[in-house]
MARRO-66106 format. One line per field, with one value per residue (C-alpha): x, y negated, z negated; residue number from 1. Coordinates in nm, 4 decimals, m for minus. Layout:
BEGIN
c1 = X  ...
c2 = Y  ...
c3 = Z  ...
i = NUM  ...
//
This chain:
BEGIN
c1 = m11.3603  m11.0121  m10.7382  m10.5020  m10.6156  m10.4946  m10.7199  m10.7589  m10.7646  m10.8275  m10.7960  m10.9590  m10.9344  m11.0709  m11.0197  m11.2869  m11.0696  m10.7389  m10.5923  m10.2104  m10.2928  m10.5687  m10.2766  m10.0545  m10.3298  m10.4256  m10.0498  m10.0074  m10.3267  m10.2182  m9.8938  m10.0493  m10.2558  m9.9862  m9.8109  m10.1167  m10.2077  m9.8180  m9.8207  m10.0753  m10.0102  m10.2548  m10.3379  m10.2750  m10.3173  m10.5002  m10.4607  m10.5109  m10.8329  m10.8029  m11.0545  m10.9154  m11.1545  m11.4497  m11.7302  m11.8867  m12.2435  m12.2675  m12.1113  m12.2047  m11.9101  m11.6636  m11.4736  m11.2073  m11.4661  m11.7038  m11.3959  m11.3160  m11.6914  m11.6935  m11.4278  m11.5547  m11.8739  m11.7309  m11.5426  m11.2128  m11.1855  m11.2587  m11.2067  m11.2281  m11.0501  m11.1551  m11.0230  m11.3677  m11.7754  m11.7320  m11.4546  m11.6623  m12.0225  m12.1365  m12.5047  m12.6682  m12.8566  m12.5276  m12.3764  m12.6252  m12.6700  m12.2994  m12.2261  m12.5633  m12.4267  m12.1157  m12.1814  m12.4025  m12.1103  m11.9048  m11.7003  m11.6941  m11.5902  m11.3711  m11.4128  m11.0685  m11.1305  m11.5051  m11.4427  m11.6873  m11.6980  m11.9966  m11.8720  m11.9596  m12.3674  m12.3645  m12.1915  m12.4826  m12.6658  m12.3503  m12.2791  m12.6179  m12.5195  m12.2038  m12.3890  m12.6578  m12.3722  m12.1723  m12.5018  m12.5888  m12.2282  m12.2790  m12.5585  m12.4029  m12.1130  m12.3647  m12.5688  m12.2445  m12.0522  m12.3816  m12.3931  m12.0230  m12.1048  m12.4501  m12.2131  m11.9108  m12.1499  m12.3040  m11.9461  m11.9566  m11.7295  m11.7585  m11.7577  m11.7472  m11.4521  m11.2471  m11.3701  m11.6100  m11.5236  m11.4079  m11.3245  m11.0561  m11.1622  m10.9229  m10.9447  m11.3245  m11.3114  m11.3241  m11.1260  m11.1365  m10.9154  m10.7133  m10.8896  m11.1863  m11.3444  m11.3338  m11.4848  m11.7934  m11.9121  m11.8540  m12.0484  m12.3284  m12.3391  m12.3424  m12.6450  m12.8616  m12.7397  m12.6996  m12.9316  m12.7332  m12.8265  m12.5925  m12.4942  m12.3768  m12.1882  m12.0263  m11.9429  m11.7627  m11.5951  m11.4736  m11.3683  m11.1617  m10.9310  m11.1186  m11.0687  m11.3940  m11.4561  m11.3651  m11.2279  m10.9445  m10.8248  m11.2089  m11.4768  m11.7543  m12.1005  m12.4336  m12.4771  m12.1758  m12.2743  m12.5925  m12.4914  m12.2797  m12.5572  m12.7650  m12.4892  m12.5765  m12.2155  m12.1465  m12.3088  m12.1362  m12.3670  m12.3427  m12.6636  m12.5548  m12.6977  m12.8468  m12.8828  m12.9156  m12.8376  m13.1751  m13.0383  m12.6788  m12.6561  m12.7105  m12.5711  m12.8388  m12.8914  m13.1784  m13.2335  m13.3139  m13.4973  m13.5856  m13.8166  m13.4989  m13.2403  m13.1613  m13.0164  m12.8363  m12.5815  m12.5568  m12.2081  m12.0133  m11.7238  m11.6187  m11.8643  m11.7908  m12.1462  m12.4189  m12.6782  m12.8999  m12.7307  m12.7456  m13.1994  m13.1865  m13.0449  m13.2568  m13.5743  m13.4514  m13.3864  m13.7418  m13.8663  m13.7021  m13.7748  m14.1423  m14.1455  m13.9537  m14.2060  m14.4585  m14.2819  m14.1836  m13.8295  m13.6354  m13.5173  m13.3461  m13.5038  m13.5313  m13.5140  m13.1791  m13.0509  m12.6664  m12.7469  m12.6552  m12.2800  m12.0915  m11.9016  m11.5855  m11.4362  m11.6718  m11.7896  m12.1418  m12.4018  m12.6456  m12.9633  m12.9567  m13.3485  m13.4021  m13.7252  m13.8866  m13.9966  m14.3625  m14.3461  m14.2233  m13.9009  m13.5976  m13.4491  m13.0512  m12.7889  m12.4580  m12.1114  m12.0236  m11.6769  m11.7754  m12.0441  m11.8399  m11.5064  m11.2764  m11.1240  m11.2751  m11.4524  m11.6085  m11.9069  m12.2099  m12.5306  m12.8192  m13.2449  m13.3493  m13.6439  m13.4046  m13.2588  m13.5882  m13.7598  m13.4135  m13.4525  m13.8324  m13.7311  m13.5025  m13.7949  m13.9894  m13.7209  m13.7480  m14.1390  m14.2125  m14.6483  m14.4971  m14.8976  m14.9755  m14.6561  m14.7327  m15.1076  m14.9963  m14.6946  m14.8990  m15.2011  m14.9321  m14.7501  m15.0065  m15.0508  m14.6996  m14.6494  m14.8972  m14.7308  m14.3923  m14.4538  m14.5981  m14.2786  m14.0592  m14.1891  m14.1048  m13.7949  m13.6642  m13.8798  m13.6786  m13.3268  m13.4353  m13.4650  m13.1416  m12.9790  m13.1509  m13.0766  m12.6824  m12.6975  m12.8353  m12.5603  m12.2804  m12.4265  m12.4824  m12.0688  m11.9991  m12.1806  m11.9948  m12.3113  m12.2231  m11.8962  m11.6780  m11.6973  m12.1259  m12.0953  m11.9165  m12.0985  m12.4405  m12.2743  m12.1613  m12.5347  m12.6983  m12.4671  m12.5067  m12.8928  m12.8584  m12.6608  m12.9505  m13.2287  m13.0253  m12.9356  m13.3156  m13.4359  m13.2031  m13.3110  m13.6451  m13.6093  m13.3761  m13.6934  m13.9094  m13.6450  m13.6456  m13.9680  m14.0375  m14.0824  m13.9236  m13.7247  m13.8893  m13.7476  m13.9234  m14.2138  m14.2351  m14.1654  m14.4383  m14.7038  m14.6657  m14.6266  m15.0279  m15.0696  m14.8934  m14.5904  m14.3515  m14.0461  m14.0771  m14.0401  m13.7323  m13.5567  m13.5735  m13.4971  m13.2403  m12.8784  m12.6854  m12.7341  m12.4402  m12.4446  m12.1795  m12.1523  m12.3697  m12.5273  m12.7401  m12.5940  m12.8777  m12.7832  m13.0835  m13.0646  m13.0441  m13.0225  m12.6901  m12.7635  m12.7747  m12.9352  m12.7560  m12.9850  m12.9590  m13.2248  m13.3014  m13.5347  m13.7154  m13.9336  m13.9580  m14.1531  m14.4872  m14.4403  m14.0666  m14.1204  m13.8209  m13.7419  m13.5362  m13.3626  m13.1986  m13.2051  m12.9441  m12.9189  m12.5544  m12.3192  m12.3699  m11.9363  m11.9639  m11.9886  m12.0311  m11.7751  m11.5820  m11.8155  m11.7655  m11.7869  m12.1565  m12.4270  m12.7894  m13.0029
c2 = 2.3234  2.4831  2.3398  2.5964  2.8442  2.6122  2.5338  2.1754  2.1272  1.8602  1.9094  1.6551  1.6229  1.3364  1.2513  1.0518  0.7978  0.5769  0.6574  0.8077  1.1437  1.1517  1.0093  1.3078  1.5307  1.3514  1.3578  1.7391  1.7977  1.6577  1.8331  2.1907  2.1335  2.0319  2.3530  2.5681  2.4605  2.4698  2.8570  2.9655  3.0786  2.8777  2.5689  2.2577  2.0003  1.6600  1.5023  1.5037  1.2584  1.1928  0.8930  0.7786  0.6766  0.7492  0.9817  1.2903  1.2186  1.0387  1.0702  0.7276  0.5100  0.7351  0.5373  0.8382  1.1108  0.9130  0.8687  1.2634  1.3439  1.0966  1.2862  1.5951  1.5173  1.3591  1.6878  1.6366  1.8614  2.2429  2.3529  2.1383  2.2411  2.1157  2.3047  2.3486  2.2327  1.9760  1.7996  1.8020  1.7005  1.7071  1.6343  1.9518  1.7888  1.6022  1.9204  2.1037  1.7966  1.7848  2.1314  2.1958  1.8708  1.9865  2.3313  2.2458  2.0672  2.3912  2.2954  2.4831  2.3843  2.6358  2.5927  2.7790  2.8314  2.9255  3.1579  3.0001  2.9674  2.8060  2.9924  3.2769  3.4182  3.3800  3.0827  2.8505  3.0723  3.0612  2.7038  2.6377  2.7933  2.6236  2.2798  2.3092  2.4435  2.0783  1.8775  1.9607  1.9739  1.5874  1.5483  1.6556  1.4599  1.2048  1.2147  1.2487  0.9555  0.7872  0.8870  0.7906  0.4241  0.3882  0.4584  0.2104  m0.0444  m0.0352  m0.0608  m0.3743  m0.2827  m0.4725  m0.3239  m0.4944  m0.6593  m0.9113  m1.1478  m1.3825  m1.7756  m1.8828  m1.5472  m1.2956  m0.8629  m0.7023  m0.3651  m0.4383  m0.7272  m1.0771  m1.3931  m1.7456  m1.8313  m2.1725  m2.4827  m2.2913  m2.3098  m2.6944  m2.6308  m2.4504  m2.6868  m2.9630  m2.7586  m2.7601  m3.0983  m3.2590  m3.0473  m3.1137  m3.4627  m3.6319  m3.4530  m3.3490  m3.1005  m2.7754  m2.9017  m3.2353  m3.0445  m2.8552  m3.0974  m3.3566  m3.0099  m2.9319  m3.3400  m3.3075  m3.0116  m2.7747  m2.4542  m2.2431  m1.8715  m1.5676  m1.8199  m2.0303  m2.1940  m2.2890  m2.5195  m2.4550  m2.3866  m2.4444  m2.0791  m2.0695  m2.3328  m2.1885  m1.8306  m2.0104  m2.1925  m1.8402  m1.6362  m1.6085  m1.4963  m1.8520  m1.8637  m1.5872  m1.3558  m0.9943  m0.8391  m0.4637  m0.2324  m0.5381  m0.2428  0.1009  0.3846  0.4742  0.7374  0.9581  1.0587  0.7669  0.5141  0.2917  0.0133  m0.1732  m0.4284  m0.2857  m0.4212  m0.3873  m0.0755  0.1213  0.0385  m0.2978  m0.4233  m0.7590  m0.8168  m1.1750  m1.3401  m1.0598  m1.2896  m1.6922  m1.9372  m2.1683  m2.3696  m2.3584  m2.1665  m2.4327  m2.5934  m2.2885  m2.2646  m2.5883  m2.5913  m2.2450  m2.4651  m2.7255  m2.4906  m2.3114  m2.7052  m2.7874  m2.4819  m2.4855  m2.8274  m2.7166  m2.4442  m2.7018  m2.8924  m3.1817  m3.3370  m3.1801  m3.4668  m3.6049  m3.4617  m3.8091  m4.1523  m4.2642  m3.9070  m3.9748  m4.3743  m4.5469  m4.6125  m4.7631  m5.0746  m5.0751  m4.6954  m4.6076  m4.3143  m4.1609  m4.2126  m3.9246  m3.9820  m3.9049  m3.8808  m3.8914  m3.7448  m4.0623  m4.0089  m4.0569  m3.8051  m4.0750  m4.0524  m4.3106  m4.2629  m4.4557  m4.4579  m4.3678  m4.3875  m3.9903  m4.0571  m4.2120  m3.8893  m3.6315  m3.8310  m3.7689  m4.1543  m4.3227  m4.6146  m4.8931  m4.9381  m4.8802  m4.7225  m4.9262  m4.8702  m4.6652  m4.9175  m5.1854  m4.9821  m4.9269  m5.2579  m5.3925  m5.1652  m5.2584  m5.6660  m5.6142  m5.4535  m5.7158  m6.0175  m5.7992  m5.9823  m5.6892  m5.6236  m5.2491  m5.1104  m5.3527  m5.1947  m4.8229  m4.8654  m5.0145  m4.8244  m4.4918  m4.6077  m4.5963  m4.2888  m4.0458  m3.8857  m3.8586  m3.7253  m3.4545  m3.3047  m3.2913  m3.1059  m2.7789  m2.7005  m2.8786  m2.6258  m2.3446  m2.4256  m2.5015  m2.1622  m1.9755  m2.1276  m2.1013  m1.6879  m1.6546  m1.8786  m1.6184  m1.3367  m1.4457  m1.5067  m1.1550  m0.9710  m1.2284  m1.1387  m0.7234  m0.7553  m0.9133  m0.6542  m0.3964  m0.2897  m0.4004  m0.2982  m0.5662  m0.5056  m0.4841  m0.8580  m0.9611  m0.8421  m1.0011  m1.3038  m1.3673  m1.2915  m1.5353  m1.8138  m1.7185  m1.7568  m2.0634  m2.2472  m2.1998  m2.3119  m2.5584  m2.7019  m2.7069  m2.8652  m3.1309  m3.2025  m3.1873  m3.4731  m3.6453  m3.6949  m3.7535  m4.0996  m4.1897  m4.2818  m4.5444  m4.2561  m4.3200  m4.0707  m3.7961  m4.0239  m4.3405  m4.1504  m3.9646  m4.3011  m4.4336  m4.1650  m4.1812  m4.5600  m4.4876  m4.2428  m4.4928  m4.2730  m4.5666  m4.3526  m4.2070  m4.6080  m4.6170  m4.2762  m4.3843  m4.7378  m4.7836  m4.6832  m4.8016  m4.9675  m5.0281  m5.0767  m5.4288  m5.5092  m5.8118  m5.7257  m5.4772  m5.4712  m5.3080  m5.2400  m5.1271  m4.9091  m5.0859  m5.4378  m5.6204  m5.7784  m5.6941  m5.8433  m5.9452  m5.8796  m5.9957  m5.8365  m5.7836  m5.5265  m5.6985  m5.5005  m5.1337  m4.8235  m4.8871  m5.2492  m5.3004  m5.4913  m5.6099  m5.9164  m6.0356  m6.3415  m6.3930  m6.2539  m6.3453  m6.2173  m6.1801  m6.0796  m5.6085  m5.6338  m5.8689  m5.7349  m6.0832  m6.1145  m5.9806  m5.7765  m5.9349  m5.7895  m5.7449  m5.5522  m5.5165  m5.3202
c3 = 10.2134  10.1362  10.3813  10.5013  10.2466  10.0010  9.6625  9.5738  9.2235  8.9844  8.6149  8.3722  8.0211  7.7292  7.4529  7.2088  7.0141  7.1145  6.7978  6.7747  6.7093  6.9961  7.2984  7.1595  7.2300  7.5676  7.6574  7.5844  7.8003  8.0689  8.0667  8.0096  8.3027  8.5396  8.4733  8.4759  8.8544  8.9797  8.8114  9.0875  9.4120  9.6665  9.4048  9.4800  9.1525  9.3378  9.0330  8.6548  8.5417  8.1788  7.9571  7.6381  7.3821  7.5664  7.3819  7.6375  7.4831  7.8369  8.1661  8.2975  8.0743  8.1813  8.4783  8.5411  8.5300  8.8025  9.0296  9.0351  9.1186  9.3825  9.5380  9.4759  9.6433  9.9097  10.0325  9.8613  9.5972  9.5479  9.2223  8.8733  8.6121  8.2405  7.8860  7.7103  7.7446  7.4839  7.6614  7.9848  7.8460  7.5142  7.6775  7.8078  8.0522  8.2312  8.2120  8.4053  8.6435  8.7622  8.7742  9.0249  9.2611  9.2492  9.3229  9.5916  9.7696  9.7293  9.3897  9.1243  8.7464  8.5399  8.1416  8.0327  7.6533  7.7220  7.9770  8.2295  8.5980  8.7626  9.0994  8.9082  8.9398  8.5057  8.5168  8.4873  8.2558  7.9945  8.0738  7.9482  7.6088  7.5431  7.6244  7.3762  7.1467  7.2137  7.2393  6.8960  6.7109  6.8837  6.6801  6.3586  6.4089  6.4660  6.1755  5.9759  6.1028  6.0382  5.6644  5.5889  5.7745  5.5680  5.2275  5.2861  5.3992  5.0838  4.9250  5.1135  5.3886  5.7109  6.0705  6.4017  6.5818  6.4922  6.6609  6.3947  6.4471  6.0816  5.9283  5.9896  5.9424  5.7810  5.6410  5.6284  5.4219  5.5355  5.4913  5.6085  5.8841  5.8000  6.0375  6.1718  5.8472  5.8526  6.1802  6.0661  5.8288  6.0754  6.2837  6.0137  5.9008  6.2435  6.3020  6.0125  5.8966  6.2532  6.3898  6.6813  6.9290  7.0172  7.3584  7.2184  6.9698  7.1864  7.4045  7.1185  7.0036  7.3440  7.3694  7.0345  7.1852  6.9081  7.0478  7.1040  6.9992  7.2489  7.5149  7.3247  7.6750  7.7310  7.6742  7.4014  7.4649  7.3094  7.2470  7.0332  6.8487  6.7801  6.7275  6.4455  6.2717  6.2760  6.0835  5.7802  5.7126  5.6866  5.3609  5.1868  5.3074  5.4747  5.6468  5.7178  5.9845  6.2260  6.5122  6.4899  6.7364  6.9095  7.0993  7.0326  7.3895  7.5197  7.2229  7.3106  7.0060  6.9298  6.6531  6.3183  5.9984  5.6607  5.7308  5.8828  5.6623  5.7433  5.4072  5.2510  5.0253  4.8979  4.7615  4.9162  5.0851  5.0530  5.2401  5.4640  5.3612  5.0994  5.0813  5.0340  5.3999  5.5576  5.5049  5.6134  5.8947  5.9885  5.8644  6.1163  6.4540  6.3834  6.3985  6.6644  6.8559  6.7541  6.9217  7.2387  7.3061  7.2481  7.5199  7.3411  7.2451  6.9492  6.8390  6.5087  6.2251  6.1031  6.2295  6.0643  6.0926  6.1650  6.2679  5.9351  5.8966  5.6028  5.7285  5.4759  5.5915  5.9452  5.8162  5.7662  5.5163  5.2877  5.2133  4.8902  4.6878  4.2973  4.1048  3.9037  3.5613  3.6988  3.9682  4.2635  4.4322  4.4807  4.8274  4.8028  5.1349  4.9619  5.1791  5.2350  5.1604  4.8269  4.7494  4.8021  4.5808  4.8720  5.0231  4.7079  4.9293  4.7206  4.9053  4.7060  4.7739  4.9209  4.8826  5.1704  5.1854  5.2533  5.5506  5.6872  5.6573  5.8137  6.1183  6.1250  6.1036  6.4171  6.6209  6.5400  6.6390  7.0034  7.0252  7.2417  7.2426  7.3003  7.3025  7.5769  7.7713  7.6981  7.8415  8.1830  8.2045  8.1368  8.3294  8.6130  8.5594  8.4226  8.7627  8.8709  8.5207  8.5498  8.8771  8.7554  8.3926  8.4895  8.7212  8.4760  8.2309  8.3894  8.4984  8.1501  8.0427  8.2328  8.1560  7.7885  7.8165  8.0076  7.7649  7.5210  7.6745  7.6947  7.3188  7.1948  7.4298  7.2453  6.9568  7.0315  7.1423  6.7816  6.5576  6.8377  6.9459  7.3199  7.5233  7.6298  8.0174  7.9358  7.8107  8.1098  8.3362  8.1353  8.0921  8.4618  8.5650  8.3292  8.4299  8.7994  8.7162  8.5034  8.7798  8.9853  8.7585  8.6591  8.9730  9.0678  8.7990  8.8655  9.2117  9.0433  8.8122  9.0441  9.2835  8.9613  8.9097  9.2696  9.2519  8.9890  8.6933  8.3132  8.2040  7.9155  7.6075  7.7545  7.8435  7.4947  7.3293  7.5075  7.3786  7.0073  7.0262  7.1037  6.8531  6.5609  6.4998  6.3725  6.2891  6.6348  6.7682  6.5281  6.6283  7.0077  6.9265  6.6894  6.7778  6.4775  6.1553  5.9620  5.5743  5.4787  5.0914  5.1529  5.4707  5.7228  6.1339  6.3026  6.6703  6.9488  7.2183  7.5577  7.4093  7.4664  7.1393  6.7734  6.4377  6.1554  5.8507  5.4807  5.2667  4.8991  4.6745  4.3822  4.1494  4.0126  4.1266  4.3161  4.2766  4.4964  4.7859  5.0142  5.1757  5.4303  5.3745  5.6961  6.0405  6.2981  6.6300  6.7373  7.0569  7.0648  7.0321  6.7552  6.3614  6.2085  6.0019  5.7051  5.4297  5.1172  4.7495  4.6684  4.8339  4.9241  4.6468
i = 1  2  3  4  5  6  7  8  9  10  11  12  13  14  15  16  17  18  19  20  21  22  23  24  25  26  27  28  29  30  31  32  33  34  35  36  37  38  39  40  41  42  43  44  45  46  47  48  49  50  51  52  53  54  55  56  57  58  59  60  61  62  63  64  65  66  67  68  69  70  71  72  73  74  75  76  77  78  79  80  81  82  83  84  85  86  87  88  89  90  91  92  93  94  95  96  97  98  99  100  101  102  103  104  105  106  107  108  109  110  111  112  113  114  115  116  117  118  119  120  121  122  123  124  125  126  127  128  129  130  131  132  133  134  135  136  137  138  139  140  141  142  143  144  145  146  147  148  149  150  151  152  153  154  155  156  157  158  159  160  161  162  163  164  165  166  167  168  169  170  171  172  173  174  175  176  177  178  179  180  181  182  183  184  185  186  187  188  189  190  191  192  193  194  195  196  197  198  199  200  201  202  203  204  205  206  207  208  209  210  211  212  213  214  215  216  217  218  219  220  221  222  223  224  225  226  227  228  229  230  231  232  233  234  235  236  237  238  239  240  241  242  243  244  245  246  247  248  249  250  251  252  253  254  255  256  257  258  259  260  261  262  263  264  265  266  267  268  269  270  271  272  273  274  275  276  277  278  279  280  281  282  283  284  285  286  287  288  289  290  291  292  293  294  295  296  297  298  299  300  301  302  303  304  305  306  307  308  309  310  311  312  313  314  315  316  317  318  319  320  321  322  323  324  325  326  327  328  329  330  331  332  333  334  335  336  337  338  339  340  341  342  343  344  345  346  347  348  349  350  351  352  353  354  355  356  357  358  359  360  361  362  363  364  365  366  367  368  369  370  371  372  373  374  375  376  377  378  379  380  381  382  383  384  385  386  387  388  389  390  391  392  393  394  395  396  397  398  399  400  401  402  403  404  405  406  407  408  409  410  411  412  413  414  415  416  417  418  419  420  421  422  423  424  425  426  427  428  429  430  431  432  433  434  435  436  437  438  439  440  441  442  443  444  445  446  447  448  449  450  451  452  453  454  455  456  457  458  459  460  461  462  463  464  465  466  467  468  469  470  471  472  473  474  475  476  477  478  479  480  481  482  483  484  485  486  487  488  489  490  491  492  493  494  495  496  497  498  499  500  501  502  503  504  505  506  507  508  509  510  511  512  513  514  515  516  517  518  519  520  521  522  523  524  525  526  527  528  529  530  531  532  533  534  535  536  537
//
């Protein structure tokens, strides 16, 4: 209702991009519309509303044009005052919508350059017109924009935000940003060669001061870490048009593929890893997610996977395998910093049967009958077992599809397929929901060891010891074994000792056996000595 014979006015105005030239035009608007309303007698201007870089396919992401309808409806305003259709709602069917409410409530909306006023008895009639009119000059512009996308993507030219951990965008083209890039194919090779899990990752990441992606002042997560070893940007390679626009009213995305344009160009910018890493490692998650779902343990992909340490520099050990003549392979534990020429350590590679029959010797020095211990202790725990897993399950079901559904919105935000203020809000609601599960699986297992239960590793160990799965006795067993010139230090899990092994390879081919020559057991803080100049073959 006027007050005092007074007309309440509210002018709004948008424009579709921040760019330069677009806050010109959004300044000038608003300055033409304060001195249109003070020119007439019995206006009063309420207020000018303005978006900036906001498209009018859809009224709903528009945060200044919901506030002035709120007050419109609520009584406030009598008259809106807007230059053209197009600048009000490009979508005929918002158009219509907000016009109808807001005439309902008594307010009318005055289009200047298209001489429309829904006060008017024509007004909706024409309105209708000059909707359809914007709706589908939307839809060129669409299909256009589209086109010219679809053509410098093929050029190669990258589009997103800047915000890809390891590379900087620039101009569309992207280079590697100096110390993430070490980062990355850390990230990689503690994955696939120790066989570490994302949350431990994270975790030795977050306890090195590495700064994470998106959050530099935070801690990392596991879905970081895994969005990184899915990129297959890491490799040198670019997969253009991951989503598509379903809808160009409502910009919805979905995820696209091969069928609708979903294309790859391989080589196009420096890798961070190899391509033959990079399958590995997505050979490795499918494993390890296959056996998830299955409800096992994704463990190490093998038993020595990041366990066998050279004793001369501390570092890590490859597994590196040779093709025989006769079709058999040679398996050799070579000191990384000696494989990849960097320190120049002396050690020298040692027989991978040696390393095994080593770990195999200490296990046996343990005089455990472990089959005799899984029977009773699963005899006695089979029931309590059973009434724990089926919750268990679905407990870590559901924290698995929020940690899912948290990943694809990180990932929908990189490719710019999701606002910013869209992945907040996501985000806060999966870690809201996480919390929860989290915290009630926890009480969950925290009854399950109250009452005389093993934990899952025990329990798992326990199962294949049945079923004959030596390695799986090995992975859960052995902590360390550490590789001396003259020597094997093979360290167990929960034992507060260690064994001191000397062992030797005789023969060739089929015929190499290995024998231990000594086997000490010595203090777990103890090494045993100096190494000396020769080594184990």
């Amino acid at each position: 209702m006027e007050e005092d014979g007074v007309l309440r006015v509210a002018a709004y105005c948008r424009v579709s991009t921040d760019k330069e030239d677009q806050r010109n035009s959004l300044a000038a608007q608003r300055a033409f519309f304060q001195t249109y309303v003070e020119e007439r007698a019995g206006w009063r201007l309420e207020g000018v509303y303005a978006d900036e870089g906001l498209s009018g396919t859809s009224t709903a992401r528009r945060p200044c044009f919901q506030a002035m309808i709120r007050r419109a409806l609520a009584g406030e305003l009598d008259l809106i005052v807007t230059k053209e259709v197009s600048r009000f709602a490009r979508n005929t069917v918002d158009a219509l919508q907000v016009t109808r409410k807001l005439r309902e409530r008594g307010v009318g909306v005055l289009f200047l350059n298209d001489g429309i006023d829904t006060r008017m008895e024509d007004g909706e009639f024409r309105l209708t017109i000059m909707a359809s009119v914007a709706q589908e000059e939307s839809r060129k512009i669409s299909e256009r924009t589209r086109w010219g996308q679809l053509q410098a993507m093929r050029r190669g030219v990258v589009f997103g935000n800047d915000s890809l951990y390891g590379y900087a965008l620039r101009g569309g083209a992207l280079t590697v940003r100096p110390g993430q890039g070490e980062v990355v194919a850390e990230i990689f090779r503690r994955y696939l060669e120790e066989g570490k899990g994302a949350h431990t990752i994270a975790r030795e990441l977050t306890e090195a001061g590495v700064r994470p992606p998106l959050r530099p002042e935070g801690a990392w997560s596991s879905t970081a870490v895994l969005r990184i070893l899915k990129n297959e940007k890491y490799c040198g390679d670019l997969v253009q048009r991951k989503y598509r626009t379903a809808d160009y009213l409502t910009h919805r995305k979905e995820a696209n593929d091969e069928a609708g344009g979903r294309f790859t160009i391989a080589d196009h910018h420096p890798a961070l890893v190899s391509r033959e890493t990079f399958r590995a490692v997505q050979e490795e998650l499918a494993r390890r997610g296959a056996l998830a779902r299955a409800g096992g343990r994704a463990s190490a992909r093998y038993w020595w996977s990041g366990k066998v340490k050279c004793g001369l520099c501390g570092g890590s050990c490859l597994l590196k395998r040779t093709k025989r003549p006769g079709g058999g392979e040679y398996r050799r534990f070579v000191c990384r910093a000696r494989a990849e020429g960097g320190s120049g350590c002396p050690a020298r590679g040692v027989n991978g049967e040696v390393v095994l029959s080593a770990a195999r010797r200490a296990l046996e020095e343990l005089g455990l009958d472990r089959t005799r211990m899984a029977l009773e202790t699963l005899a006695a725990l089979e029931d309590r077992r059973e009434g724990r897993a089926g919750e268990e399950a679905r407990l870590r079901q559901a924290l698995r599809r929020q940690e899912a559904r948290r990943e694809r919105a990180l990932e929908a935000f990189l490719d710019g397929a999701l606002e910013e203020e869209d992945l907040r809000r996501t985000v806060e609601r999966c870690g809201e929901e996480r919390a929860r599960l989290q915290e009630e699986l926890d009480r969950l297992e925290a009854r399950g060891d109250g009452d005389g239960g093993l934990p899952e590793e025990a329990l798992e160990l326990l199962c294949r010891e049945l079923t004959d799965r030596g390695e799986a006795v090995l992975s859960a067993a052995v902590r360390r074994i550490t590789v001396y010139p003259d020597r094997l230090l093979v360290e167990l899990e929960e034992v507060p000792v260690c064994f001191q092994i000397r062992a030797a390879g005789r023969g060739r081919g089929r015929s190499y056996r290995v024998e231990v020559e000594e086997c000490l057991p010595v203090p777990a803080d103890r090494s045993g000595g100096e190494p000396e100049a020769s080594g184990p073959r």
